[in-house]
N, C-alpha and C positions, 0 to 999 in steps of 0.2 A: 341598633345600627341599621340605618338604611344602605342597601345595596347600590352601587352606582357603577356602571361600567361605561367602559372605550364604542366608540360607534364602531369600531372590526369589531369588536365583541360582542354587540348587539347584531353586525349584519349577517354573521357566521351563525346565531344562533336563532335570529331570524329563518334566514335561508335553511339552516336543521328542521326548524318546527314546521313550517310548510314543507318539503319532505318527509317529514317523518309523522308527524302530528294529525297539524292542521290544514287547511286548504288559507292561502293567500287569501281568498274571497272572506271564508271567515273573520281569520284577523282582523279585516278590516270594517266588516262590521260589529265585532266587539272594539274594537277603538272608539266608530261613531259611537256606541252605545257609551261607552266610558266617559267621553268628551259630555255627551249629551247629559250623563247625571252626575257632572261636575258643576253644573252653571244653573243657575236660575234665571231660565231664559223671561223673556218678554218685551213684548213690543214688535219691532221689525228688524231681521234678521240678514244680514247679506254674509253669505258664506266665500270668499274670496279665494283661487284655487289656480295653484300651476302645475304644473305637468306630470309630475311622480306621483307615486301612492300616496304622498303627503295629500295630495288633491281628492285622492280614489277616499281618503279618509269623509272629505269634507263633500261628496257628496252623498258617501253613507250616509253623514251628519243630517245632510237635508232634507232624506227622505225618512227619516226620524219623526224629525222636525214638522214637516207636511203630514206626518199620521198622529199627531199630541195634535195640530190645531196652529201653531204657530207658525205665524207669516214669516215665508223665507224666501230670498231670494240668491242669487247663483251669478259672480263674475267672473270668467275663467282667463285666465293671462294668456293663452295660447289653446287653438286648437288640436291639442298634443295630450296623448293620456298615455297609460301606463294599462296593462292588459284586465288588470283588476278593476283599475280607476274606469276603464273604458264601461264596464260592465254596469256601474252603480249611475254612470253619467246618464247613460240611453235610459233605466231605469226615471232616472228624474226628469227627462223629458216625457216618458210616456206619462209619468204621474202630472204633468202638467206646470212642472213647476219652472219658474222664468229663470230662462239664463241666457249670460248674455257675455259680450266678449271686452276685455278692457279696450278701451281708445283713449285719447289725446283729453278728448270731454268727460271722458266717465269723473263721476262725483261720487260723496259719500255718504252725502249728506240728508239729512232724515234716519238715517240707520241706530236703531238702538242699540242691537250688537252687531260687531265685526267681525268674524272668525276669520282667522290667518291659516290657512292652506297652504301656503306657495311653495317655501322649500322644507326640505326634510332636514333631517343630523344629519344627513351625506352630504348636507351642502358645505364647501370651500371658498377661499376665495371671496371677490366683490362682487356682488347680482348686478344684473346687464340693464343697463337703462329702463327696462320695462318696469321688469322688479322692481328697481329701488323706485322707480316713479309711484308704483303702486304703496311700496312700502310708506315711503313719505304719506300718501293719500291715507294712510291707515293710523299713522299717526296725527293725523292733523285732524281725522275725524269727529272727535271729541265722543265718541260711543265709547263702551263696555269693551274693550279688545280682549278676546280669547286669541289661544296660539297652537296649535294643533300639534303635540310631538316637544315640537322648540319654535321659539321667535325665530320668523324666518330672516337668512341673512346672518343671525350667531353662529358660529362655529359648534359643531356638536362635541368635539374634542376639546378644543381649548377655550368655548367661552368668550372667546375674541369678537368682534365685528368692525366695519367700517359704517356698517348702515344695516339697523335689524328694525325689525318691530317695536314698540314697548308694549307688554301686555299688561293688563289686568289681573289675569290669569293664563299660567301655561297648563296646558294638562298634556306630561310626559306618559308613552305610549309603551308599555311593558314593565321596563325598569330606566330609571334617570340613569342621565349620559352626562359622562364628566365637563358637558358644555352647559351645563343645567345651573355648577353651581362653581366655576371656576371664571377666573378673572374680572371678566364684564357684566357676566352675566346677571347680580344682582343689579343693576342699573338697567335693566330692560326688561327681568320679571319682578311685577309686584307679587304674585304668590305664585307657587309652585305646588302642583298635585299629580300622584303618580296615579296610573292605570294600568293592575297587570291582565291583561290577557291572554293570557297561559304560554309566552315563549320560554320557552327552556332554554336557560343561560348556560351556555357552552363553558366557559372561563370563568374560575374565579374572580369575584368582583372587588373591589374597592368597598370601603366604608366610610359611610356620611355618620359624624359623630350624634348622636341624640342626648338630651340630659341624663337621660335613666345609663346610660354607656358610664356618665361619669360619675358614679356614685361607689367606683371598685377604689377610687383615688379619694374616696369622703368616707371613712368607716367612721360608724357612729365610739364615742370616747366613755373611758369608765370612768367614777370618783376618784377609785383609789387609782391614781397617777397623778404624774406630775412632769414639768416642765421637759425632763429631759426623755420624757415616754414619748416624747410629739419630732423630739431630733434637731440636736444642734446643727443649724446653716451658718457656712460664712460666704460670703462678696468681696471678690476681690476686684477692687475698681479704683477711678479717680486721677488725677494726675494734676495739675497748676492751669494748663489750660483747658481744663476740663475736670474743675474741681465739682462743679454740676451739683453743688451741696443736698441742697432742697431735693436732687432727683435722687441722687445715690439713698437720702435718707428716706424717699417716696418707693425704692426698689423693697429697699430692708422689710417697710410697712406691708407693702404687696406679701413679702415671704409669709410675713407674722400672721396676716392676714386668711393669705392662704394655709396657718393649722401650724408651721414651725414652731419648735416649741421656743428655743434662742436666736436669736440672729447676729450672727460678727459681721461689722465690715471694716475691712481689714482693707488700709489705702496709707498711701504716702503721709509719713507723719508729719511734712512740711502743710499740709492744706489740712491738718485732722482740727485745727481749731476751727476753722471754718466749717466743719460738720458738727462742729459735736451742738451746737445750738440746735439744727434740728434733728438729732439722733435722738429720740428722748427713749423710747425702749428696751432699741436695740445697743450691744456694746462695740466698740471701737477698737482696732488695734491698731496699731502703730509700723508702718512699715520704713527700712530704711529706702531712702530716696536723692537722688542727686538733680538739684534743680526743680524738683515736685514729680520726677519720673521715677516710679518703683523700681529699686532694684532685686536681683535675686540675691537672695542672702538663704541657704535653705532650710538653716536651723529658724528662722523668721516666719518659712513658710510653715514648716512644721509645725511651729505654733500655732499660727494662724487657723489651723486645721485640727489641732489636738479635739478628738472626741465628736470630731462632727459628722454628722450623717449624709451631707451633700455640700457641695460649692458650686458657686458661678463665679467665672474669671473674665473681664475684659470689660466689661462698660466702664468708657470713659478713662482706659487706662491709658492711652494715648499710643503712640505710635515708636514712641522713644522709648517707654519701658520695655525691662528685659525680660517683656512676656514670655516669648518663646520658652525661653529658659526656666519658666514659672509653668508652665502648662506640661512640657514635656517629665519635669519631677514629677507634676503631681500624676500624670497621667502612667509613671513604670513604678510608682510607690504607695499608691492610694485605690481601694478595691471600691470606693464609695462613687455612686453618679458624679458626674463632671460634667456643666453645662457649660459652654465657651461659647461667648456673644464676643459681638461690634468687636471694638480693636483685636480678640483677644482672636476673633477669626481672621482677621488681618494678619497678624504674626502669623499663624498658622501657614494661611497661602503663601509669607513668603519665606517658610521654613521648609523640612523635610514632613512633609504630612506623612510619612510611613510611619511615623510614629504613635498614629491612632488605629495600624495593624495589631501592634503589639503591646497592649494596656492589661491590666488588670482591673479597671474599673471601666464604666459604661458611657461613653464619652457622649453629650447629645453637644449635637451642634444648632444656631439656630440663627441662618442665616434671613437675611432680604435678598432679592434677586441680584445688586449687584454685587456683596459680597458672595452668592454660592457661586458667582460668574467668577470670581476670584481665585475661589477655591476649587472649582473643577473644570477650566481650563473653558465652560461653556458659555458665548456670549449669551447674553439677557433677553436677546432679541432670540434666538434659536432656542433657549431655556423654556421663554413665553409657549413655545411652537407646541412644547410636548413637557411641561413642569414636571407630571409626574414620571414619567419615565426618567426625567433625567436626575430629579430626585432619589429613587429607587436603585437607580444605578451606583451612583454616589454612596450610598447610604451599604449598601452591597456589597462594594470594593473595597472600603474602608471599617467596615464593621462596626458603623456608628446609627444613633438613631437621631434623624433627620429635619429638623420641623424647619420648612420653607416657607417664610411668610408670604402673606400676601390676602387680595381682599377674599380666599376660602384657602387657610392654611392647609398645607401637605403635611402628613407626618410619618413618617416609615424608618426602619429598619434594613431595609431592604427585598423584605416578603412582604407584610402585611403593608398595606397606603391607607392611612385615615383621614378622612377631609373632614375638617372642621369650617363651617360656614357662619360660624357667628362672629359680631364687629360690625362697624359703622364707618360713618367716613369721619364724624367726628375724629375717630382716636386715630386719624392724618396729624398727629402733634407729637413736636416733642418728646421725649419721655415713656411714649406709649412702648417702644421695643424694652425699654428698662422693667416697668411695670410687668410685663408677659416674662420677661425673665425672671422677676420676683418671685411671681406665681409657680413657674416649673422649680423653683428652688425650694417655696414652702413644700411640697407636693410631695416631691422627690426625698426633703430632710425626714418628711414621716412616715414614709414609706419607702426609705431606703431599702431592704430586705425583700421588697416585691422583687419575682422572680422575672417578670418582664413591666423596665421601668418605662416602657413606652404606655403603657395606661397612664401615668402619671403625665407625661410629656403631651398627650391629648387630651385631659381631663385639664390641664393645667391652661392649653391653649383655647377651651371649650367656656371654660369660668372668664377668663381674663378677656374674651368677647362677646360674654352675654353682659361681665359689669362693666363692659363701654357702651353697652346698647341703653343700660338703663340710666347710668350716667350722660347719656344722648338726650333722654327724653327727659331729665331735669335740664340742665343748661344747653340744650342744642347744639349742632353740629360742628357752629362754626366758634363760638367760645366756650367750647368745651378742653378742658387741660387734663394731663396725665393723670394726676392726682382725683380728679374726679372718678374714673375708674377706681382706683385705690379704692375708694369710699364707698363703692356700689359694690368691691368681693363679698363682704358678707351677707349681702344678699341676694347676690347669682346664689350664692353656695345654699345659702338657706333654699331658694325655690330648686333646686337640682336637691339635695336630701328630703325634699318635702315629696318630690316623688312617688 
């Protein structure tokens, strides 16, 4: 797991290690030096630089750079330093190296690399005519873009922008900040590399999932077992207007896929003829239904669940079944994980959710941003602001384990936060929230017994976005369908145990 923390948490433990530690001056020339053996420089060099230490970095950089040989030159957005930066500036003028101040005419052009200076993680907000003019001029450059810390202009917190840089490469500056790998933020770094320079992290950090993390939810299998060693799953889904055949039967696949050893799915018995052509491994049960809407019938549910090691309730169960009444049984009568998607979260928020205080089983929930808006009273827009806190809290209150999607899933409990950053934009399709459901179901059926099933619920969302990445790179982004991932689990899984 890589460590990733809040920018109050890097500033606080910033501001500790120059007290306590190091000298400001320091730091900041082990940054340049970090920055500097991340890149294989050559050519000609313009280091571009605004006013904070972010800037104090990039003329450490250059006077690096001026003792290796390489031609570098120096554009500063403002006459304005910072007491460290002030320090390495006078420096690169004494060493003779050209610098010069942005204007109206400044160009880019000829430059082989760019390195981005300007703002730090502290930065907020939209950057003031200058910046973004600069910033534009750095993307239009057509050079090699380095980003010093963070693309300047992304939010170090939330990953957000209105206008940042695109880099090349970022090279982040102690330990990565939750702006590194949340929301936006893959769309503005193509590669990301950390550099620690010995800050002492004050706060517990966050975790950035790695393959090797998911291999406690892959344990290798013996001969002698059999089908039911791996854990009966059922899917409780479907409805008439949302009989969604092919998908519900591409969920079950995901489970099986992901290691389940059976899989039920268990749906309204008025649309079961329409599934059962593509069910072919898994088995079917029969629910009573009024109109193609499940109803609760309990000794039905019971069934449905006789012997099995996990369930997932709601895709595509619509809006008119009597989920509530379905989720609430299983969740005061059933000791096994309980995944509740799409409609089944819907019911939910407009029921008495106190009902996932008092469980005997592990309830994970696994919302999009406007269902967790649903369910925790927080609009989407203020969610965006601060996802993980407000995920955490959530997840806290209700003593559920969490997974928030989105383009770097959240997963927590309420103590530990795991970020998973793998996924593409391909799997923007249909079906893709069924398919990750699938996956936390196979996961969860074989290793029900694990004593914390949030390894599974991260391990589950870790696979189901490395086999959209490779399912991306056969059919591309943009005719890429649900069922392609399907088709790539067994082989995320294989490269994640080949570890």
């Amino acid at each position: 797991m890589i460590p990733v923390i809040s920018v109050e948490n890097m500033r606080k433990s910033d501001a500790y290690t120059i007290d306590k530690l190091t000298s400001g001056r320091e730091l900041m020339w082990r940054a340049a030096e970090g920055i500097y053996n991340s890149v294989s420089w050559h050519g000609r060099v313009c280091i571009i630089c605004g006013t904070g230490n972010n800037a104090g970095d990039g003329y450490a950089l250059a006077l690096i750079l001026k003792e290796k040989g390489i031609r570098v030159e120096i554009i500063s957005l403002k006459n304005k330093f910072s007491s460290d930066g002030r320090y390495y500036f006078e420096k690169c003028q004494k060493e003779g190296i050209c610098v010069d101040f942005w204007n109206e005419s400044t160009t880019l052009e000829g430059y082989d690399i760019v390195v981005d200076c300007i703002l730090g993680t502290g930065f907020v907000g939209t950057p003031d005519n200058l910046t973004s003019h600069a910033i534009e001029a750095i993307n239009k450059s057509g050079a090699y873009i380095v980003s010093a810390d963070i693309n300047s202009g992304l939010n170090g917190d939330t990953g957000m922008a209105e206008i940042a840089v695109k880099s090349d490469i970022t090279v982040s500056i102690g330990t990565l900040k939750t702006g590194h790998v949340l929301a936006q933020a893959s769309d503005y770094i193509k590669e990301l590399k950390n550099v620690d320079i010995g800050i002492q992290i004050l706060e517990k950090p966050y975790h950035l999932i790695e393959a090797e993390d998911c291999s406690i939810a892959l344990k290798p299998r013996k001969k002698f077992s059999h089908k039911g060693s791996y854990g009966y799953a059922t899917l409780i889904g479907g409805c008439t207007e949302y009989s969604g055949a092919i998908r519900l039967a591409n969920m079950a696949l995901s489970t099986l896929r992901s290691g389940a050893g059976v899989v039920r799915l268990a749906t309204a018995g008025s649309i079961s003829r329409a599934i059962m052509p593509h069910l072919l491994e898994s088995t079917l049960y029969r629910l009573s239904d009024t109109d193609g809407d499940i109803l609760f019938v309990p000794d039905e549910i019971d069934g449905a669940l006789n012997n099995v090691k996990a369930v997932a309730i709601g895709m595509g169960i619509g809006q008119r079944a009597q989920s509530y009444e379905i989720i609430a049984h299983i969740l005061k009568n059933y000791e096994i994980p309980v995944i509740i998607d799409a409609d089944g979260l819907n019911a939910l928020s407009r029921g008495d959710m106190s009902i996932l205080k008092s469980t005997r089983c592990t309830p994970i929930l696994t919302p999009h941003p406007a269902e967790f808006a649903r369910l925790s009273g927080v609009g989407v827009k203020e969610m965006l602001e601060s996802p993980i806190e407000h995920a955490r809290t959530f997840a806290k209150e209700y003593g559920v384990i969490l997974l928030l999607k989105g383009a770097t899933t959240i997963v927590t409990d309420g103590n530990e936060v795991y970020l998973i950053n793998r996924g593409c934009a391909g799997m923007a399709t249909a079906g893709s929230g069924d398919v990750l459901c699938g996956a936390l179901l196979g996961l969860c059926a074989q290793n029900s017994q694990a004593v914390e099933q949030i390894s599974n619920v991260f391990a589950g969302a870790y696979i189901n976005g490395l086999a959209g990445e490779l399912a991306e790179k056969e059919h591309g982004e943009i005719s890429m369908l649900s069922s392609d991932t399907v088709s790539k689990i067994p082989q995320a899984i294989r490269m994640i145990t080949s570890k």
